[in-house]
N, C-alpha and C positions, 0 to 999 in steps of 0.2 A: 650765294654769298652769305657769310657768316653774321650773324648778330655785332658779333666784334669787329669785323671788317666794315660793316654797314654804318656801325657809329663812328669809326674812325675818319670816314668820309665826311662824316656828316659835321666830326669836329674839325676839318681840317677844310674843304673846298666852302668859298665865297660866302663864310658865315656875315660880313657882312654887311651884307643884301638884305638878312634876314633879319639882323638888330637892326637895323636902317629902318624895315619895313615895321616890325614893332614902335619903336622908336613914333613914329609917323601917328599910328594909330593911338598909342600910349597918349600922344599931344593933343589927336583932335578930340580924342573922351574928355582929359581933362578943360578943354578950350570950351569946347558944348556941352559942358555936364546936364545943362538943367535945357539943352535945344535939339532936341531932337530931327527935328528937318535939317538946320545946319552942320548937325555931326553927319547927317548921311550923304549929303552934298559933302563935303568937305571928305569923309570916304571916297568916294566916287572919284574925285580930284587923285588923290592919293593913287587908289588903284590904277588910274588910267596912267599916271605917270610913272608910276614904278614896271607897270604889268610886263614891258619889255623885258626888261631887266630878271624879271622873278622868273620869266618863262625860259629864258635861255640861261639861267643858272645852271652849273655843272650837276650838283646833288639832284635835283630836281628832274635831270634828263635823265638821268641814271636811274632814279626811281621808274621814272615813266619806262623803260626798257626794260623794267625787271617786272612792269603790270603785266596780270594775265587777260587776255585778251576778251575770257568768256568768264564768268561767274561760279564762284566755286556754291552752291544749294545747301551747304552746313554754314555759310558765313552771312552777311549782311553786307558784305563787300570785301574792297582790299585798302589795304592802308603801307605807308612807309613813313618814319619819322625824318623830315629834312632835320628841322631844329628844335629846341629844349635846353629850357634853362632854367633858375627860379620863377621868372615873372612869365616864360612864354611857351607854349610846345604848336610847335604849324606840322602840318600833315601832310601828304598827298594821298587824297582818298581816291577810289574807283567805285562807283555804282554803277550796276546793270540794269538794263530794260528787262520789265517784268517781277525785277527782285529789291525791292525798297529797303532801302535802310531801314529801321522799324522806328516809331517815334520813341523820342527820349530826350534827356534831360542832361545839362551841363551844372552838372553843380558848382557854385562858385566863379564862375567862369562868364566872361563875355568876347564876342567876336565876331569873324567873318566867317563866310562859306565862298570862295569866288570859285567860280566857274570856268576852268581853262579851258577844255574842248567838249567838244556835245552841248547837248543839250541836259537841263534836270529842273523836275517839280520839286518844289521843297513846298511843305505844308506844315506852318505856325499854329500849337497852339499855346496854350496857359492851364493851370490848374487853379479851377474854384476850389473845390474841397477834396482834401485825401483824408481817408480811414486807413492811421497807421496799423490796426488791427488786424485789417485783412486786406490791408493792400488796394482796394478799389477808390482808383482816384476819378470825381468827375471833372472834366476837359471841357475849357469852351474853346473853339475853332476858331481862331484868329485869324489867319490868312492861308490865302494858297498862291502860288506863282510862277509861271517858268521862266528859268533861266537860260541864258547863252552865253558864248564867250565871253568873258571881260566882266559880265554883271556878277553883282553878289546880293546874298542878304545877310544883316546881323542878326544876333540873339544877345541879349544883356544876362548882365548878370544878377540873377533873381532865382528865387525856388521855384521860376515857374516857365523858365526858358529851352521849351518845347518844342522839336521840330524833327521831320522826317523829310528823304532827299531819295527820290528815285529819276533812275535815267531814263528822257524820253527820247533818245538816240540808242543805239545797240551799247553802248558805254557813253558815261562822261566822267573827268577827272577834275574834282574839288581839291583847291587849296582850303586847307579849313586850320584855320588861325584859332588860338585859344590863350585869354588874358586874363588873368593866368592858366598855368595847367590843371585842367579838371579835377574835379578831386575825386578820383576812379572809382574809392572804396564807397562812396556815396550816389553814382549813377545808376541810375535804370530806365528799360524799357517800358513803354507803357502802352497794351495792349487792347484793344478796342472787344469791348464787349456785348457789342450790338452791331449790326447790318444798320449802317447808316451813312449818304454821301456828305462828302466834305465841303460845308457851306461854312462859310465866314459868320461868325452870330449866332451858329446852335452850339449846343453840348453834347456832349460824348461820355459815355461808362465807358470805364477803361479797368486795366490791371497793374497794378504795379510790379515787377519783378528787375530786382538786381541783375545787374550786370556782372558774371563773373569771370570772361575773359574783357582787355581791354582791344576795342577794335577801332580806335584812332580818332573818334569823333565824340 
């Protein structure tokens, strides 16, 4: 299907679902700006009541019927745009077992990741200090987590909203919500520069490098 056919769809079937679904998210940020525990509960609310509804969307099947089923080794996944607007762009991602999303950063941007089908690790972290010099930013490891159907995790909106998603099923397919849309020209990947496991509490060398395709997350 053509680029131009893809967003024709995308402007025309059950948009919305998806300003409904923003709409939702947009209230409970500003309801729990300064609550953290209460925004995530009140998430959690949100998604389970909507999740119906998101899942048997038309665009959203259509997407899933055009996923490829195994992992293409030049990408970091697959992606399709449901919606985009000023304030929003949601995705539907594919990650594969064995092939991680790489970690990175949402500039400008806050949001969710939920989890439709499979299983996926996502691992949080922050940046203490970058060398815009040379690009070496050092990471402390905030969390790690698996996911499954219907659970999600956020990432806020900070210079420091870090995270990586790999599937620990042969596939899983993330909705991954973005408030607003990322701001492309300024995301990158950030590469681990030392053999070291992922513990909640240590630090990480890492690399910084630009992102010069956009791949949906």
């Amino acid at each position: 299907m053509s680029e131009a056919a893809q967003q024709l769809i995308t402007d025309v079937w059950d948009e919305d679902i998806w300003a409904e679904f923003v709409d939702g998210i947009q209230a409970i940020y500003e309801h729990h700006a300064d609550h953290a525990q209460d925004r995530q509960a009140a998430l959690a609310r949100l998604v389970k009541a909507m999740y119906p509804g998101l899942v048997n969307d038309a665009v959203l099947q259509q997407a899933i019927a055009r996923c490829p089923q195994s992992s293409d080794p030049t990408r970091p996944g697959w992606w399709s745009t449901l919606h985009e607007n000023a304030i929003s762009h949601i995705a539907l991602i594919a990650v594969y077992q064995g092939q991680a999303m790489p970690l990175h950063d949402h500039p400008g941007s806050h949001g969710l990741s939920v989890v439709l089908s499979g299983r996926a690790q996502v691992r949080q972290a922050s940046i203490a200090e970058l060398n815009p010099a040379n690009g070496v930013a050092q990471i402390n490891l905030d969390s790690i987590e698996e996911l499954g159907q219907q659970q999600f995790s956020v990432f806020e909106q900070s210079q420091s909203n870090l995270h990586s998603i790999e599937a620990m099923t042969p596939m899983a397919h993330i909705l991954a919500v973005h408030l607003p849309p990322i701001r492309r020209e300024e995301q990158a990947y950030y590469f681990p520069l030392e053999t070291k496991q992922w513990l909640p509490g240590q630090s990480l060398s890492t690399k910084r490098v630009k992102i010069r395709n956009n791949f949906g997350h």
